[in-house]
C-alpha positions as CSV (number, residue, x, y, z in Angstrom):
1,X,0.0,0.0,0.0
2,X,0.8,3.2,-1.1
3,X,0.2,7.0,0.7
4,X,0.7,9.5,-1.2
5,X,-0.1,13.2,0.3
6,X,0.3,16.4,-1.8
7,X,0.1,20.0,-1.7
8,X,1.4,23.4,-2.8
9,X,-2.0,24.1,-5.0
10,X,-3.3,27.7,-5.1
11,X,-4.7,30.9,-7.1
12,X,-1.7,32.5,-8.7
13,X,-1.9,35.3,-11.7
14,X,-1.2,33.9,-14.8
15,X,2.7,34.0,-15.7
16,X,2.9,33.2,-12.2
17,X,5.0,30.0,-10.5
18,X,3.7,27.4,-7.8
19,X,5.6,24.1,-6.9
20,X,3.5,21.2,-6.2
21,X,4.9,18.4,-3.6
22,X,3.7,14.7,-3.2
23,X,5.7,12.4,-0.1
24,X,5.2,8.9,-0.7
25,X,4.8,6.3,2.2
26,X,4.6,2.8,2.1
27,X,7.0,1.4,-0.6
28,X,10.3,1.6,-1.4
29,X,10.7,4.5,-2.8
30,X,13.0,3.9,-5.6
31,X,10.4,1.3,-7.2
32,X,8.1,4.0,-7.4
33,X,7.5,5.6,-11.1
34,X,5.8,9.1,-10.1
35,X,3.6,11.2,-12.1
36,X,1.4,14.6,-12.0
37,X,-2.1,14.3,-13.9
38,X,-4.8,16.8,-13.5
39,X,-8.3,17.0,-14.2
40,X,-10.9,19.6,-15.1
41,X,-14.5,19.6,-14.5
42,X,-16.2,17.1,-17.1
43,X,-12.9,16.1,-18.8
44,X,-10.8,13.0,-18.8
45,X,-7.7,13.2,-16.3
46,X,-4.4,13.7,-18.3
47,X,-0.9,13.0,-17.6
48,X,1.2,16.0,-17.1
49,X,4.9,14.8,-16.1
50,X,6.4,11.3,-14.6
51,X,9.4,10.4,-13.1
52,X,11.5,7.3,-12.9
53,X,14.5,6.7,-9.9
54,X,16.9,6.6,-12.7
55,X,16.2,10.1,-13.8
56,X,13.8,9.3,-16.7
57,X,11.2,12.2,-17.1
58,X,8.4,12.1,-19.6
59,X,6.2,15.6,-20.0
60,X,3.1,16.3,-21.7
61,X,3.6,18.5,-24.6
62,X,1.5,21.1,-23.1
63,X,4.1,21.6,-20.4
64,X,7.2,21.4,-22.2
65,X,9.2,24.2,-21.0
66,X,7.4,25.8,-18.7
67,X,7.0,22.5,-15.8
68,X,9.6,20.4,-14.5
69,X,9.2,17.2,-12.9
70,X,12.0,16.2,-10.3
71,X,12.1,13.9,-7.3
72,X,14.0,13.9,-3.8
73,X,14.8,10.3,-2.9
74,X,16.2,11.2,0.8
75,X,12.5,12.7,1.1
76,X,10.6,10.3,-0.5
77,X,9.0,13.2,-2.5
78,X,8.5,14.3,-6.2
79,X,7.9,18.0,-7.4
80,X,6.5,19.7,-9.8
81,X,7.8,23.5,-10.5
82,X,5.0,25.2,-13.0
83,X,5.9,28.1,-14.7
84,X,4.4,30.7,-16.9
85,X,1.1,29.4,-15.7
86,X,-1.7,30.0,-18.0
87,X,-5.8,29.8,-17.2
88,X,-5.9,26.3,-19.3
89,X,-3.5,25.3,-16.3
90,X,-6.4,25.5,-13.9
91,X,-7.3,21.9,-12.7
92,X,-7.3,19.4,-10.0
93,X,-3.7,18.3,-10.1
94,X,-3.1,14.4,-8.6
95,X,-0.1,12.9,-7.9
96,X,-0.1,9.2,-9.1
97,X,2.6,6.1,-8.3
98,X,3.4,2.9,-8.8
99,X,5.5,0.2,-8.2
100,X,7.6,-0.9,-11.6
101,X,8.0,-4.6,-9.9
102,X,4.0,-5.6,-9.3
103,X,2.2,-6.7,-11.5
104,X,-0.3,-5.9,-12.6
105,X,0.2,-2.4,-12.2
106,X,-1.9,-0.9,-9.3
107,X,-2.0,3.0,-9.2
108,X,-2.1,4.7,-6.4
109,X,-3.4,8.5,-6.2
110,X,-3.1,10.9,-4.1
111,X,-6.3,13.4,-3.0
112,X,-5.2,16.2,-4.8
113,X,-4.7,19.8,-5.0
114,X,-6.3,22.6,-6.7
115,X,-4.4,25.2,-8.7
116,X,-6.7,27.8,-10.1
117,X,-5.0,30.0,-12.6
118,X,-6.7,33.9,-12.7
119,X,-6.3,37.3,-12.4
């Protein structure tokens, strides 16, 4: 079992910067692939970055170059640094995990954080 506990969601102006934080609990941490996905009212939940422990990072096109995906093994804990956030960016962002040995592959979410983006 998996615990995963997020925060750093907000209202920032767009053009503005927040860093999201997700600790993980529960597994070893290095086994853990870790992701951001958000969701908007009425619409399918989308990846927006993951993480591997060897430093593989995978980003939606839609963030390319303005969020960065990045993880602290000593505190069990993955980031996400948004920049230049836009209104689109407004969602319900969830941080996601699982373990690369089980199978099959059982996600584990945390209860996300809100990041409303507005002036």
């Amino acid at each position: 079992q998996v615990e995963l506990v997020e925060s750093g969601g907000g209202l920032v102006q767009p053009g503005g910067s927040l860093r999201l934080a997700c600790v993980a609990s529960g597994s070893i941490f290095s086994r853990l692939v870790m992701g951001w996905y958000r969701q908007d009212p009425g619409k399918q939940r989308e990846l927006v970055a993951v993480s591997t422990d060897g430093g593989i990072t995978n980003d939606a096109d839609f963030v390319k170059g303005r969020f960065t995906i990045s993880r602290d093994t000593i505190k069990r804990t993955v980031y996400l640094q948004m920049n230049n956030l836009k209104p689109e960016d407004t969602a319900v962002y969830y941080c996601n995990a699982f373990d690369i040995r089980v199978r099959p592959r059982i996600d584990y979410w945390g209860q996300g954080t809100q990041v409303t983006v507005s002036s």
